[in-house]
C-alpha positions in Angstrom: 89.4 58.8 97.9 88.7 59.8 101.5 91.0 62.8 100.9 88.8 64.0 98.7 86.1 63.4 101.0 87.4 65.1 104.0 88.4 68.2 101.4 85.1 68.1 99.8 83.3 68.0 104.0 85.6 71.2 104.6 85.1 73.3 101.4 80.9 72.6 102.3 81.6 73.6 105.9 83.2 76.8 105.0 80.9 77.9 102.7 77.7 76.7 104.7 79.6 79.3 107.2 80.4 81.9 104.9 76.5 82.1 104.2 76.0 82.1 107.7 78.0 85.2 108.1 76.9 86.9 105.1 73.4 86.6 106.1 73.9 88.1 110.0 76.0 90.9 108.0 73.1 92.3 105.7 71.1 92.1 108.7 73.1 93.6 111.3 74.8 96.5 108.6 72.6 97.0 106.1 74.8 99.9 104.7 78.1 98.7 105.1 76.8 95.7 103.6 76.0 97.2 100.4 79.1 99.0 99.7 80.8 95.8 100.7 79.1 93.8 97.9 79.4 96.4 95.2 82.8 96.2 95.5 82.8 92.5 95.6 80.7 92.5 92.8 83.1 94.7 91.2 86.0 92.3 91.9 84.1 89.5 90.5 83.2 91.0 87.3 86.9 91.6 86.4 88.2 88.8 87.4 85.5 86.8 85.2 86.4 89.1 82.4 90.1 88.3 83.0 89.4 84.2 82.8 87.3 85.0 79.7 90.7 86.8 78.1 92.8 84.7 79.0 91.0 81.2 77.6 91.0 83.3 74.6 94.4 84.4 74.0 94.9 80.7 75.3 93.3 79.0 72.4 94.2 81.7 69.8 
């Protein structure tokens, strides 16, 4: 159980910091930042589309 715990403290720590630096990256590179999450975005879309196919061909 305190595993779990100690996993569960780290995931929030490293997200709380990947917000962190998110947020002083659209402020600092406003441009940069935009290309950066349009590719992101990008990325995510597909790979949301490739979990969607493959629970479908999963339970076909």
């Amino acid at each position: 159980m305190w595993t779990f715990l100690i996993g569960l403290c780290i995931f929030v720590g490293l997200a709380a910091a990947a917000l962190w630096l998110g947020q002083r990256a659209r402020r600092r590179f406003p441009k940069a930042y935009v290309i950066v999450d349009k590719i992101v975005s990008s990325i995510d879309l597909l790979f949301i589309v490739a979990v969607f196919f493959a629970v479908f061909y999963m339970t076909r």
